[in-house]
C-alpha positions in Angstrom: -11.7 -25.2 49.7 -11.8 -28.7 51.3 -14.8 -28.1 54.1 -12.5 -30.4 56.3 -9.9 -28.4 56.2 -11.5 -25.2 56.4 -13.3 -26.5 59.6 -9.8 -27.5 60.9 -8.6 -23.8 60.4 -12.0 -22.4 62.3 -11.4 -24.3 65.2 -7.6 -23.9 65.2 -8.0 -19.5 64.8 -10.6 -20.1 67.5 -8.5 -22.1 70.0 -5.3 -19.9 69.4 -7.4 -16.4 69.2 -5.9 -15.5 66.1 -7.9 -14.5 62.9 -9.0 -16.9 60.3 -7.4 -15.4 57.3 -4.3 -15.4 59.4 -4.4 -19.3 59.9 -5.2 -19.5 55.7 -2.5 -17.5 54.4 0.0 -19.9 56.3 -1.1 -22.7 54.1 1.6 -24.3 52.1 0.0 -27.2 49.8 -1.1 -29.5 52.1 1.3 -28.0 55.3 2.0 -24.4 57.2 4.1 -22.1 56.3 5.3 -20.1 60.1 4.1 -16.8 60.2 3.8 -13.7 61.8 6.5 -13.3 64.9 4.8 -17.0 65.9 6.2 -19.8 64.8 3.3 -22.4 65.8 3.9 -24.1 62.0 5.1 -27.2 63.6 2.0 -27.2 65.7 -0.4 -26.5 63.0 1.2 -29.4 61.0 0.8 -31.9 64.0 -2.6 -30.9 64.4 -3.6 -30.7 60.9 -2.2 -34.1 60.5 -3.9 -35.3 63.3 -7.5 -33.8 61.9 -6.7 -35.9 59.0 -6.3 -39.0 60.8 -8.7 -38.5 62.7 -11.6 -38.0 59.7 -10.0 -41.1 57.9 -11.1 -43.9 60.4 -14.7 -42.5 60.0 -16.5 -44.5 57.2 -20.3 -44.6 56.3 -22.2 -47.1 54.8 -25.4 -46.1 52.9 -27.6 -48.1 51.2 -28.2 -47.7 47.7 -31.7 -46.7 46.5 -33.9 -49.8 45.2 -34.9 -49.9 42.0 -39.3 -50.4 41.2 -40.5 -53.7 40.9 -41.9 -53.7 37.6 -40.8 -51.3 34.6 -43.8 -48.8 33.9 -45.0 -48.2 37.5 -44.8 -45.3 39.6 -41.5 -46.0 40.8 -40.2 -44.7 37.1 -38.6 -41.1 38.0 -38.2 -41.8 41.5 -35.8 -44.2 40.5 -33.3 -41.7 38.7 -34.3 -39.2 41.5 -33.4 -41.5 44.4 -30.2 -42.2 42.7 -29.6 -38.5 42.3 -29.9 -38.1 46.0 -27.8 -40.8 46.7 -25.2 -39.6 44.3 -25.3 -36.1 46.0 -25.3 -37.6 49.4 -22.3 -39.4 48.8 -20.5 -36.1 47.3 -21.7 -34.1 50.6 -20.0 -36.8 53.1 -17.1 -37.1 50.9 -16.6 -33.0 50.9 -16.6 -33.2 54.7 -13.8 -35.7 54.8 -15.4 -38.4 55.5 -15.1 -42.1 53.8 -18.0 -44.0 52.1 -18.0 -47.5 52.1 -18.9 -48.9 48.2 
């Protein structure tokens, strides 16, 4: 699951005192199905977009790792291994729903 999105549903089941699966199995693609006797699905919607929105205008810029001066020093395997961390890095911001500037 998108961790955005599954933080979105934590906060919202918090805020409306409802369970968590309750929240999840009103999920319809990327919109809410109403459920139970409640119909808050236009609510959930508005918010949902709004979380959205609101993670889209966040962007971080990260440097990328250097590469060693001269080929053959000790810099050889920390180069791939920066990169790695980078790459990883990157993934991790991007799964919260957050932008990366390239």
């Amino acid at each position: 699951m998108d961790e955005s999105r599954k933080q979105f549903e934590e906060y919202v089941a918090k805020k409306l005192r409802l369970p968590f699966e309750m929240i999840t199995e009103a999920r319809n693609g990327d919109r809410y199905f109403a459920f139970s006797s409640m119909d808050i699905r236009h609510s959930l919607n508005e918010w949902w977009t709004l979380w959205q929105a609101s993670r889209a205008v966040i962007e971080i810029e990260l440097q990328k790792p250097k590469k060693g001066p001269l080929p053959g020093d000790y810099h050889i395997g920390y180069d791939s291994g920066a990169e790695s961390q980078y790459e990883s890095d990157v993934d991790a911001i991007r799964a919260a729903g957050i932008k990366v500037k390239e």
